[in-house]
FIFIKE-568717 format. One record per residue (C-alpha): residue number from 1; residue in three letters; x negated, y, z negated. Coordinates in steps of 0.2 Angstrom, whole numbers, padded with zeros to 4 digits, always signed. Example, Ala and Ser with C-alpha at 12.3 -4.5 7.8 and 13.67 -1.06 7.14 Angstrom:
2
(1; "ALA"; (-0062; -0022; -0039))
(2; "SER"; (-0068; -0005; -0036))
***
This chain:
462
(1; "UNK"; (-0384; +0180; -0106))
(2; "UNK"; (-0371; +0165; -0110))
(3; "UNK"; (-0366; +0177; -0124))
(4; "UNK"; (-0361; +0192; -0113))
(5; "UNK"; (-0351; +0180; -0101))
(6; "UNK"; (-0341; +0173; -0116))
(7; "UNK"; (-0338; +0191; -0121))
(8; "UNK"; (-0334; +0196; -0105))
(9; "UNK"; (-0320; +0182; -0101))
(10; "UNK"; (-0312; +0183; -0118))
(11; "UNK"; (-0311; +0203; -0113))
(12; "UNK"; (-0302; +0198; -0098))
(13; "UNK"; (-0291; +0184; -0104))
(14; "UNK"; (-0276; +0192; -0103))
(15; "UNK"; (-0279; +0195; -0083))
(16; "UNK"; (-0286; +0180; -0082))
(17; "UNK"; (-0269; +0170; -0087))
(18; "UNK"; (-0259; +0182; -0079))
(19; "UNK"; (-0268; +0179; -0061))
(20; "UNK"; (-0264; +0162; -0063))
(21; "UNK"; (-0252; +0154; -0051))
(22; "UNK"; (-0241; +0145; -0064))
(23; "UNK"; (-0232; +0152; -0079))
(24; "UNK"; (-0245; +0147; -0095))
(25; "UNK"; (-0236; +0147; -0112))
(26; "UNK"; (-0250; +0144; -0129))
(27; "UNK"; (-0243; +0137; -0142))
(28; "UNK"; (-0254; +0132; -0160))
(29; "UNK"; (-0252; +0115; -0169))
(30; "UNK"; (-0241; +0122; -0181))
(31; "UNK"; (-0227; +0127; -0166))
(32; "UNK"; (-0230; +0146; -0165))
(33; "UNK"; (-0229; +0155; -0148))
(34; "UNK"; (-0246; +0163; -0146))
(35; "UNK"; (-0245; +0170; -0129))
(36; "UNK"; (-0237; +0168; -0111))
(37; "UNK"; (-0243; +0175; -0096))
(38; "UNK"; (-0236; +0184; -0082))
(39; "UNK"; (-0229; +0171; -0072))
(40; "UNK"; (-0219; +0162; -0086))
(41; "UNK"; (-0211; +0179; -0089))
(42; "UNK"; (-0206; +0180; -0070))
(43; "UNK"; (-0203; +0161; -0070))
(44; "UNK"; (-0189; +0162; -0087))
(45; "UNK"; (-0184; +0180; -0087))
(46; "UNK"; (-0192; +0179; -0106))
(47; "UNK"; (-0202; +0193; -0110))
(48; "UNK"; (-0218; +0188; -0121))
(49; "UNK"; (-0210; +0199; -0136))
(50; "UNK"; (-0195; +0187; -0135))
(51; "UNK"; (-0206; +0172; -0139))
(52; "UNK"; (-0223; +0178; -0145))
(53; "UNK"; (-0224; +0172; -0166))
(54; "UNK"; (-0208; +0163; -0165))
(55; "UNK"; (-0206; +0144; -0167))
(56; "UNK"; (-0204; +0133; -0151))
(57; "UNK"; (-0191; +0123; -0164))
(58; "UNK"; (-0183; +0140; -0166))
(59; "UNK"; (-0182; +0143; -0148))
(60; "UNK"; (-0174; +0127; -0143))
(61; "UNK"; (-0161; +0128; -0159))
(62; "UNK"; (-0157; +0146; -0153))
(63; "UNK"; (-0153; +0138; -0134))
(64; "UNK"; (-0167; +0147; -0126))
(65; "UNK"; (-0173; +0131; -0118))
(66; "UNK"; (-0168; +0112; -0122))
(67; "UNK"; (-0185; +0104; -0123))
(68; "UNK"; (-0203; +0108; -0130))
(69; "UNK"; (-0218; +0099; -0128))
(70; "UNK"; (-0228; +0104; -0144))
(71; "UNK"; (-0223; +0092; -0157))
(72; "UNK"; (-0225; +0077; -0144))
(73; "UNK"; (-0242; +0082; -0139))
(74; "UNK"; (-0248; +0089; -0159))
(75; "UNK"; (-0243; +0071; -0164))
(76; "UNK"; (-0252; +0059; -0152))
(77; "UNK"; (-0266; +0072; -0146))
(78; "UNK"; (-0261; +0067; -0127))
(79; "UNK"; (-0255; +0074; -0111))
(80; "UNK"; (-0237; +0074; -0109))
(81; "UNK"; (-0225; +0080; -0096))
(82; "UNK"; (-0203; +0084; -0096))
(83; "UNK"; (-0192; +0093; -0087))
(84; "UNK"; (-0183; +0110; -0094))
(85; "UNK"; (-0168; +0117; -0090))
(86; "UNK"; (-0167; +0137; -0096))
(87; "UNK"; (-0147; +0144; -0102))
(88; "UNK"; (-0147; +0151; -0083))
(89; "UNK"; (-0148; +0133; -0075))
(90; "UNK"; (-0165; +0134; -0069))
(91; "UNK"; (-0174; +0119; -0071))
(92; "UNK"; (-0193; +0121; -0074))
(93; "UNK"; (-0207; +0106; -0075))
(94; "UNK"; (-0219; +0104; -0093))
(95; "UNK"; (-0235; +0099; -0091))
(96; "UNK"; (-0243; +0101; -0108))
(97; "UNK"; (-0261; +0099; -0113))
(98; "UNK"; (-0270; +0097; -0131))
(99; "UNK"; (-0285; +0111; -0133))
(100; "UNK"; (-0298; +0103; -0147))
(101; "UNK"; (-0311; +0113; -0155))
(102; "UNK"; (-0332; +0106; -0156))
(103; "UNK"; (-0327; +0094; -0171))
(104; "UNK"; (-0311; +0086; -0160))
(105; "UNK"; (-0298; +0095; -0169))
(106; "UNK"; (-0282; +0099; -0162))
(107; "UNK"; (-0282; +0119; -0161))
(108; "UNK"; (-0269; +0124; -0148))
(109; "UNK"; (-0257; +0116; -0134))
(110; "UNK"; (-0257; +0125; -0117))
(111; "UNK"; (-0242; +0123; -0107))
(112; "UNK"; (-0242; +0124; -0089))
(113; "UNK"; (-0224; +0130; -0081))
(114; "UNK"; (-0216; +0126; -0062))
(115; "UNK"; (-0200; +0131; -0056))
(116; "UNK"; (-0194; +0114; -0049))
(117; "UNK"; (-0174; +0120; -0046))
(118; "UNK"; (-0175; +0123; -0027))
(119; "UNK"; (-0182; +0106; -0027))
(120; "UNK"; (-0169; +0100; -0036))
(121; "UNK"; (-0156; +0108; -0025))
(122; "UNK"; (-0165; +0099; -0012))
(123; "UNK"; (-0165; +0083; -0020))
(124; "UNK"; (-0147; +0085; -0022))
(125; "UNK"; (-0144; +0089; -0004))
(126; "UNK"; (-0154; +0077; +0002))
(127; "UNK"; (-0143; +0064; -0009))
(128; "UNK"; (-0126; +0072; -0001))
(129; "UNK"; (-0135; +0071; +0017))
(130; "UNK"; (-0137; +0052; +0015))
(131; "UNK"; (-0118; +0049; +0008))
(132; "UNK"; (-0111; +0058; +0022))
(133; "UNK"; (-0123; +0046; +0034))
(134; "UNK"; (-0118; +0033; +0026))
(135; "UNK"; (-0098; +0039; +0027))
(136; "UNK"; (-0104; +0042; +0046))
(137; "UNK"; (-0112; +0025; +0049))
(138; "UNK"; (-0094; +0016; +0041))
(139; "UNK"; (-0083; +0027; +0053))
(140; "UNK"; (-0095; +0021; +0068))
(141; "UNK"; (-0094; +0002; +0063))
(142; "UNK"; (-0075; +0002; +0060))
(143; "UNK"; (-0072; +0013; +0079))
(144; "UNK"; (-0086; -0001; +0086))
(145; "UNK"; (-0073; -0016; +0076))
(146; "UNK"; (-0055; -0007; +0084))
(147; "UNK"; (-0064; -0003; +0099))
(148; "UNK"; (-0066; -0022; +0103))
(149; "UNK"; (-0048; -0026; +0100))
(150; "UNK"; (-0033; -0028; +0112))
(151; "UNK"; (-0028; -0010; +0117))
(152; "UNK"; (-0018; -0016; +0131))
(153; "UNK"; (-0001; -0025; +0127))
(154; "UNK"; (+0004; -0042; +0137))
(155; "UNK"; (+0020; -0041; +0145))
(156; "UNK"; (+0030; -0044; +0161))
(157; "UNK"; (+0048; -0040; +0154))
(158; "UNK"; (+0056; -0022; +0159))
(159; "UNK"; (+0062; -0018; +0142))
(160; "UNK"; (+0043; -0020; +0139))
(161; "UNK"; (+0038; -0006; +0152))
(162; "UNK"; (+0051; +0003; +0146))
(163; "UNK"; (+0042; +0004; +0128))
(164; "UNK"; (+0024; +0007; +0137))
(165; "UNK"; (+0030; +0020; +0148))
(166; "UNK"; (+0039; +0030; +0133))
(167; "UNK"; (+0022; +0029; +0123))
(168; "UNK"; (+0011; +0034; +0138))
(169; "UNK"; (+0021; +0050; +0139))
(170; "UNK"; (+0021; +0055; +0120))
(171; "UNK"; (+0003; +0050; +0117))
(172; "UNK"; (-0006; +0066; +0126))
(173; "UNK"; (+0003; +0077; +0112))
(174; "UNK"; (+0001; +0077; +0094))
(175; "UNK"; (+0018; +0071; +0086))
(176; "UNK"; (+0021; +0061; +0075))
(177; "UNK"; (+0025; +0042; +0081))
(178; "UNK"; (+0036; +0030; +0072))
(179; "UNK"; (+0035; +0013; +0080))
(180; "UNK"; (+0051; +0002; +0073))
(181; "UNK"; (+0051; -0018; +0074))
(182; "UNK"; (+0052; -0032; +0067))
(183; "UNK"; (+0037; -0039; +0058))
(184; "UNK"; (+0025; -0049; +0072))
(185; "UNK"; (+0029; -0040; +0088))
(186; "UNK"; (+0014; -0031; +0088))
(187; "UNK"; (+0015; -0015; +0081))
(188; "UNK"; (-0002; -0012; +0079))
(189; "UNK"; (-0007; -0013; +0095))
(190; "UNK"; (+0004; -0002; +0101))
(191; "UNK"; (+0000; +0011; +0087))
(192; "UNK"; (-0017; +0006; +0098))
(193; "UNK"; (-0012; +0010; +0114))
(194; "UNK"; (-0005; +0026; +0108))
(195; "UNK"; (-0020; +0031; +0102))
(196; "UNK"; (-0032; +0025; +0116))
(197; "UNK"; (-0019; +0037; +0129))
(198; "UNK"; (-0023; +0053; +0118))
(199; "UNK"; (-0036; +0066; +0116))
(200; "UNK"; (-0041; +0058; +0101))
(201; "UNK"; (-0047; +0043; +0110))
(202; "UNK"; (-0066; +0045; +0108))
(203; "UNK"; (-0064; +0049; +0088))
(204; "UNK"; (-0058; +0035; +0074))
(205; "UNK"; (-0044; +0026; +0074))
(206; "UNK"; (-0041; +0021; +0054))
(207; "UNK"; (-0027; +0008; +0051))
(208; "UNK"; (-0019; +0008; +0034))
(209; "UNK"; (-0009; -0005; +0025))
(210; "UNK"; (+0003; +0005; +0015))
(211; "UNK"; (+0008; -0013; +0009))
(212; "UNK"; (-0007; -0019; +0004))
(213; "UNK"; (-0014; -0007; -0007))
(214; "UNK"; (-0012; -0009; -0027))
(215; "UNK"; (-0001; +0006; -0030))
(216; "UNK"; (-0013; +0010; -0045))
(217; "UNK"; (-0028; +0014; -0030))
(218; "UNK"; (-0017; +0021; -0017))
(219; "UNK"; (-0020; +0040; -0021))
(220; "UNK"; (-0038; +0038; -0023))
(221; "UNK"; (-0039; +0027; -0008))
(222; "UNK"; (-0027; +0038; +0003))
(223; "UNK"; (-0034; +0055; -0002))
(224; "UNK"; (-0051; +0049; -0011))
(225; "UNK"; (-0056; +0056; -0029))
(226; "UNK"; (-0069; +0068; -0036))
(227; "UNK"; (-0084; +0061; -0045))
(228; "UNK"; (-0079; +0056; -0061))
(229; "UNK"; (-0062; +0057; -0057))
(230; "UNK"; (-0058; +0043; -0068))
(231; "UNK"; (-0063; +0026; -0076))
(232; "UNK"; (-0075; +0017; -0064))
(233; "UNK"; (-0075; +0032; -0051))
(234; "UNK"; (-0090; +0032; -0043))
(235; "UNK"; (-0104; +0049; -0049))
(236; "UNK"; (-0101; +0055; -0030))
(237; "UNK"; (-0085; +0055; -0028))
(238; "UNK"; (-0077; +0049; -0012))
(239; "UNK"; (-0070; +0051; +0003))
(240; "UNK"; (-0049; +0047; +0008))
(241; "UNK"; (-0042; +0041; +0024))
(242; "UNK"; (-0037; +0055; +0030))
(243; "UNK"; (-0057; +0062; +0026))
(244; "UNK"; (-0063; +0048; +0036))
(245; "UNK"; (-0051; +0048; +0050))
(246; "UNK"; (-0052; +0067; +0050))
(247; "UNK"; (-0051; +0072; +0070))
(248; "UNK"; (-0044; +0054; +0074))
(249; "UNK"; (-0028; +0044; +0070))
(250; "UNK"; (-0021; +0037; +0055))
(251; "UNK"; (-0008; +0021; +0058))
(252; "UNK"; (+0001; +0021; +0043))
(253; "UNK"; (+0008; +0003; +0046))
(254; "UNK"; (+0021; -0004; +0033))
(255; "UNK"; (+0026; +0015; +0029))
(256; "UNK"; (+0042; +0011; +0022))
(257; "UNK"; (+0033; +0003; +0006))
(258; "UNK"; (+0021; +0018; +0001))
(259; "UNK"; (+0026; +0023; -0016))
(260; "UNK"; (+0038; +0039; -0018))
(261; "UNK"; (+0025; +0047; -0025))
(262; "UNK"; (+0011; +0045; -0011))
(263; "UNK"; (+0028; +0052; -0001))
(264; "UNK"; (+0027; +0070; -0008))
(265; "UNK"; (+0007; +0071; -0003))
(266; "UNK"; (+0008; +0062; +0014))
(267; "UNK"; (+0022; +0074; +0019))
(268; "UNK"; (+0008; +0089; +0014))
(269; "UNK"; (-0002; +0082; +0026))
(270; "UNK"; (+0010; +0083; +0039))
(271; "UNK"; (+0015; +0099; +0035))
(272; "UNK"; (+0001; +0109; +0029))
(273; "UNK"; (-0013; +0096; +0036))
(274; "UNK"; (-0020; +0096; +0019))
(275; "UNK"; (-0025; +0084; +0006))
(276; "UNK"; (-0030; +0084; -0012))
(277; "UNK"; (-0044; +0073; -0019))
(278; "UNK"; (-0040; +0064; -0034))
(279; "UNK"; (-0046; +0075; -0048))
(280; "UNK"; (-0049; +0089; -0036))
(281; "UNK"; (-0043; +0111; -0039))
(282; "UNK"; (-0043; +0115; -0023))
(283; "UNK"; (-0036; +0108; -0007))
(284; "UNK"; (-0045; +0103; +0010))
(285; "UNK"; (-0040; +0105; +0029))
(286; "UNK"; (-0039; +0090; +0040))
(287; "UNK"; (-0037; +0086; +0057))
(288; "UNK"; (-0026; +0069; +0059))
(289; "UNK"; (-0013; +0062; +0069))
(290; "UNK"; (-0001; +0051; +0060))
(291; "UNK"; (+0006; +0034; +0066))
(292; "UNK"; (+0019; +0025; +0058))
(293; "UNK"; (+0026; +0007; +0059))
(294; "UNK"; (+0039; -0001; +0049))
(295; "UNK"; (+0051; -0018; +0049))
(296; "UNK"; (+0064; -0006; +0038))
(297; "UNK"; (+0077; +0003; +0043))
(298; "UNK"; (+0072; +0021; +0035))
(299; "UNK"; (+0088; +0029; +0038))
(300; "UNK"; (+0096; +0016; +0025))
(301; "UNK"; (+0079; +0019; +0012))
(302; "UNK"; (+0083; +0036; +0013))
(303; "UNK"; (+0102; +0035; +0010))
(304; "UNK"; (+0096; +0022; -0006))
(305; "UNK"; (+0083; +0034; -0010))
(306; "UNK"; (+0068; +0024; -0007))
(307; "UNK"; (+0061; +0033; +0004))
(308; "UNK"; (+0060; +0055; +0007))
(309; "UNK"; (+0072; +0060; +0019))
(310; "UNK"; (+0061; +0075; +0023))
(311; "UNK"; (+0048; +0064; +0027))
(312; "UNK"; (+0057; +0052; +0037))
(313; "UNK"; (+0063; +0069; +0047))
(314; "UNK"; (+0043; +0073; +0050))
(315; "UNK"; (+0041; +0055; +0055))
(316; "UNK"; (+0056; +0055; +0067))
(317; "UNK"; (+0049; +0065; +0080))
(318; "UNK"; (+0044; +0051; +0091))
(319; "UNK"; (+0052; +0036; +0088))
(320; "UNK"; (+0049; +0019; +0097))
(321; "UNK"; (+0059; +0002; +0095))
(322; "UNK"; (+0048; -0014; +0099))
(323; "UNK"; (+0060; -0027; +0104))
(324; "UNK"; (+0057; -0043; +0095))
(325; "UNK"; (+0049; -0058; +0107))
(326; "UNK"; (+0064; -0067; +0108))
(327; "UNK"; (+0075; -0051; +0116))
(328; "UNK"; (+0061; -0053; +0130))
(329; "UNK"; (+0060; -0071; +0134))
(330; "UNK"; (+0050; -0063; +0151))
(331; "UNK"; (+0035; -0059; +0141))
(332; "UNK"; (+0032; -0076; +0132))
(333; "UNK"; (+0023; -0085; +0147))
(334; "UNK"; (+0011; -0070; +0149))
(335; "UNK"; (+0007; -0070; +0130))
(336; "UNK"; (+0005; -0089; +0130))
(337; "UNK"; (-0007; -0087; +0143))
(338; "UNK"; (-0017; -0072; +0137))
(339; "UNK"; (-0020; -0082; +0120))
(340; "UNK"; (-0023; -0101; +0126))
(341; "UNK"; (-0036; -0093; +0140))
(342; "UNK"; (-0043; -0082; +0122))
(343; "UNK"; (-0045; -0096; +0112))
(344; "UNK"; (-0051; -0110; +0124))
(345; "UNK"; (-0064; -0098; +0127))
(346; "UNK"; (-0069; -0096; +0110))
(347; "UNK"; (-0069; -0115; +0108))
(348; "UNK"; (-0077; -0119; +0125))
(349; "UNK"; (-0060; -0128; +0128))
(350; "UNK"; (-0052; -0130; +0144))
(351; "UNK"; (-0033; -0132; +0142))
(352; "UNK"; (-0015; -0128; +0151))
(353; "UNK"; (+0001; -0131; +0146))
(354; "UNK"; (+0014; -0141; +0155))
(355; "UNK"; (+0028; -0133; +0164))
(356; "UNK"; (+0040; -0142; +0156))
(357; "UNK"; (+0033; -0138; +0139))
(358; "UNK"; (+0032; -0118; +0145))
(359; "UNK"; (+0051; -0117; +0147))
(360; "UNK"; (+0053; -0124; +0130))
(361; "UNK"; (+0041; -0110; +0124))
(362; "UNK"; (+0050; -0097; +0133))
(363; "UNK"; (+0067; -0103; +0127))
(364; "UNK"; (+0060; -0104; +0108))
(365; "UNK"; (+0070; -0091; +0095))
(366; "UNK"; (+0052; -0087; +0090))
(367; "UNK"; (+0058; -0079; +0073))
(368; "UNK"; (+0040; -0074; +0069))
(369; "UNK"; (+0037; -0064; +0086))
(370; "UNK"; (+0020; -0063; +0095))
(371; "UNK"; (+0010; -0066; +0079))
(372; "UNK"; (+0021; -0085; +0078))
(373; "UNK"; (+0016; -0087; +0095))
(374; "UNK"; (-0003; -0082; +0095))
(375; "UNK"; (-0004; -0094; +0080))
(376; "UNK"; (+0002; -0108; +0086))
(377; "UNK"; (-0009; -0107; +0101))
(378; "UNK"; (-0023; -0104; +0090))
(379; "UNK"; (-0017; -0121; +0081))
(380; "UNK"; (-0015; -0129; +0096))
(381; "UNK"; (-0031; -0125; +0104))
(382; "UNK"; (-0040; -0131; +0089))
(383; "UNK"; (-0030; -0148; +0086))
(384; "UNK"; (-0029; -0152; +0103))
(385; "UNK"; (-0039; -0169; +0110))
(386; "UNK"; (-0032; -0166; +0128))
(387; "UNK"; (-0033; -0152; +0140))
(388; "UNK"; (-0015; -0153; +0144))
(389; "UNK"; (-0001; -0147; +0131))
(390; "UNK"; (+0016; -0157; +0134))
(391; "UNK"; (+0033; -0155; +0125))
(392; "UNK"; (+0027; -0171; +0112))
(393; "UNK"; (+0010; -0157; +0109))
(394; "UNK"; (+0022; -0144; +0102))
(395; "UNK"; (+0025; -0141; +0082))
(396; "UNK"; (+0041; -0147; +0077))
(397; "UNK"; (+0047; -0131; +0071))
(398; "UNK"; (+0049; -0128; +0090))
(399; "UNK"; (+0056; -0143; +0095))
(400; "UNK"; (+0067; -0144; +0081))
(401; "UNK"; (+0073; -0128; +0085))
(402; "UNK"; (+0077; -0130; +0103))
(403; "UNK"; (+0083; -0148; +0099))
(404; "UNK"; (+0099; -0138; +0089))
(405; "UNK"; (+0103; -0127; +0102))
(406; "UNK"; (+0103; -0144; +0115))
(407; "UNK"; (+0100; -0127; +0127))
(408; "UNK"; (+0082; -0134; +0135))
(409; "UNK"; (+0092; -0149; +0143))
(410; "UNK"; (+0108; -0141; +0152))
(411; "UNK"; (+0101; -0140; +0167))
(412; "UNK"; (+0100; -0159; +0166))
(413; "UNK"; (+0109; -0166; +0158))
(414; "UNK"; (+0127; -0159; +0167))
(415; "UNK"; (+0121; -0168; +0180))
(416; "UNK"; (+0119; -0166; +0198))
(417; "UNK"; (+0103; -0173; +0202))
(418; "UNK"; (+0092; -0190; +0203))
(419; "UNK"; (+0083; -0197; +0189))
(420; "UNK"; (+0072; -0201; +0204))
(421; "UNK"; (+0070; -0179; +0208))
(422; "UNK"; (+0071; -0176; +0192))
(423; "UNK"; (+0053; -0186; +0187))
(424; "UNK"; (+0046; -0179; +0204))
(425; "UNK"; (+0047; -0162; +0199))
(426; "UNK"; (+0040; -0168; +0181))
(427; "UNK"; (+0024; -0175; +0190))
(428; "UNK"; (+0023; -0163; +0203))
(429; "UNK"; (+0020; -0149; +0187))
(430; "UNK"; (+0009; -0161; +0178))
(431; "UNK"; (-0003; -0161; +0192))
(432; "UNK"; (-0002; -0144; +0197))
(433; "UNK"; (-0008; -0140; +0179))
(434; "UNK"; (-0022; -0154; +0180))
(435; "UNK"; (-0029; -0147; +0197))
(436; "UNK"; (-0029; -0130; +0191))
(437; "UNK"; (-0038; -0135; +0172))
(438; "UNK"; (-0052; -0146; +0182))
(439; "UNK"; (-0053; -0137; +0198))
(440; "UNK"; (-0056; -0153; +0208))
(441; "UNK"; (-0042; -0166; +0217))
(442; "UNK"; (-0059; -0179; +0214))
(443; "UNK"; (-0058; -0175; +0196))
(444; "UNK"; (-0039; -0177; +0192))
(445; "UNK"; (-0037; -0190; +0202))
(446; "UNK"; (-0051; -0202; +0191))
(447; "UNK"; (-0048; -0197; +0173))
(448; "UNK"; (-0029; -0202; +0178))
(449; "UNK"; (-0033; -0215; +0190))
(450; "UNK"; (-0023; -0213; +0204))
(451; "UNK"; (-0027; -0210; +0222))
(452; "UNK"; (-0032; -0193; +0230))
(453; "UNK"; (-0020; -0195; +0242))
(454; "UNK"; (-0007; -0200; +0232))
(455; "UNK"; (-0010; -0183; +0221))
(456; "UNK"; (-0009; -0174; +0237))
(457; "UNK"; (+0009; -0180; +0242))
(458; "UNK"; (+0016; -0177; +0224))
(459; "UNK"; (+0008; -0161; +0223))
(460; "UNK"; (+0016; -0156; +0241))
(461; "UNK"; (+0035; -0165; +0239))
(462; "UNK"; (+0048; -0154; +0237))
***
């Protein structure tokens, strides 16, 4: 009986194989191709008259497929396992078995066959799927970071409200904005404000520093690169400016020092709203509105030729001049204010400055703008034992200024009032500015030892 069942399955082998699920190619010890079945056939669009007899060596030196499992497993007389990629692409997986007679020798190698390429495919989606998460989770920590800065400018002055009302009324469109000024008025925050006033509010809002890039990374930076795009170019590629900010804003800050070069492609972008990776054949569409700030006078760059006077015509759709600190003396007090209220806060301070010492301030040439003045603060704030800032308080560099200009003492010293009225209004200010740190006539009244009543009087003589 066990003798008709043997002759019965070796009758039926070939069906056998070729009802299997997964391709089956038989090799012998010596590397001939005995037989493959069905599947393997549908599985490598190789017929078994293409392999059958020939040499698995043979194949693979012929391109068929680049790897065999047949030596490995004839040698060591083990199980091994690879991945085979046929001349159409398709990636199959090996797992290959040593067959061994009733004495233990080896007799044949059966290989079993799986297509893996839609797995790969998957892998490999999968792989993009979790860059472009990652890109996604960047974009969201940088709007969260902008989002938590000053969108709202701090000014009293006209000339001010003049420049806030001009951006209010080009933000809602998509033109191009070129904010002019000298370095420190605060630019950026009015690239901000532009942005927070336009349909593109909810999306990013990328600041680049066209001055702080090495020029060597600017392309790839700006316009991102392919994979492999160069020496140290990361196996994925990745991602420009302009792809990350696509749907947002880009604030192009310091534009008057991006390379000529970087010129040509930015004006595509304007023109065509296209950019070009870095290595790349074929160009992508993006969505971007484009801010631009410089302290240069771009009509001169272009005259010397430093800058494309096609681009500086795009750009000059919108232009807007930030007046520097010292043509708005208005705004200074306000600014003084907002950041000595920031800072003390930060520091769990409570401070004010004098009146006195305000009019110096607001005299000041501030050649450094609002970024001087937010600095000192900041200094002064940290350095600061007291909770009341007096002229003696303020860097020299402020003093020493006014002290040329001898302008902070006209008012005095032409005369025209007491020495006596002239100290009265000094103490009325300095206890104003105590009552209003400490809250409390009780409070000013023992930390400088002087009677409550007395405090009253000064605070109400005129």
């Amino acid at each position: 009986m066990p003798n008709r069942s043997m002759d019965f399955l070796s009758k039926n082998f070939e069906y056998i194989l070729d009802a299997l699920p997964d391709g089956v190619f038989i090799s012998d010890v010596s590397g001939v191709t005995l037989r493959v079945n069905r599947m393997y056939e549908q599985l490598t669009g190789l017929k078994q008259e293409q392999v059958q007899g020939k040499q698995v060596r043979a194949l693979v030196e012929n391109g068929v497929f680049d790897k065999i499992l047949n030596p490995e497993i004839v040698r060591t007389g083990k199980p091994a396992t690879h991945v085979q990629q046929l001349q159409n692409g398709k990636k199959l997986v090996l797992s290959g078995f040593p067959v061994f007679d009733d004495s233990g020798a080896l007799r044949l190698v059966v290989t079993f066959v799986r297509d893996i390429t839609m797995i790969t495919r998957l892998n490999d989606q999968m792989e993009e799927q979790r860059h472009l998460i990652e890109q996604f989770h960047e974009q969201m920590a940088y709007i969260a970071q902008e989002r938590s800065k000053t969108l709202t400018p701090i000014f009293e002055s006209e000339v001010m409200q003049g420049v806030v009302s001009m951006l209010q009324t080009v933000a809602p469109t998509d033109a191009s904005v070129l904010l002019l000024g000298e370095t420190g008025v605060g630019k950026d925050v009015f690239a901000r404000l532009t942005h927070a006033h336009s349909s593109r509010k909810d999306k990013i809002f990328l600041k680049v520093d066209c001055g702080g890039i090495s020029e060597t990374l600017t392309e790839s930076e700006m316009f991102g690169y392919m994979p492999g795009a160069f020496t140290g170019a990361s196996s994925k590629g990745k991602a420009g400016y302009f792809e990350l900010a696509d749907g947002g804003t880009v604030f192009l800050d310091e534009i008057g020092e991006l390379p000529l070069s970087m010129q040509t492609r930015l004006l595509r972008v304007l023109q065509d709203g296209e950019i070009m990776r870095v290595g790349g054949s074929r160009p992508s569409k993006v969505d971007v509105r484009i801010i631009a700030a410089t302290n240069k006078n771009l009509a001169e760059c272009v005259e010397t030729g430093t800058f494309r006077r096609d681009l500086f015509y795009r750009l000059n759709v919108a232009t807007v001049t930030i007046p520097a600190l010292r043509e708005r003396p208005d705004d200074v007090r306000p600014l003084v204010e907002h950041f000595l209220r920031y800072y003390a806060t930060k520091y769990s301070k409570s401070m004010a400055v004098m009146e006195v010492a305000m009019g110096i301030l607001s005299r000041y040439q501030w050649p450094g703008n609002v970024r001087e003045l937010q600095n000192m603060i900041h200094g002064l704030v940290i350095t600061h034992k007291g909770t009341l800032v007096s002229p003696r308080d303020l860097p020299a560099s402020v003093s020493e200024g006014l002290a040329r200009e001898r302008c902070y003492t006209d008012d005095i010293l032409t005369g025209g009032r007491s020495l006596k009225n002239i100290m009265a209004d000094i103490e009325r200010d300095f206890l104003q500015q105590a009552l209003e740190v400490h809250g409390s006539v009780q409070k000013v009244a023992d930390l400088f030892q002087v009677d409550r009543s007395t405090i009253f009087r000064k605070v109400q003589k005129k």
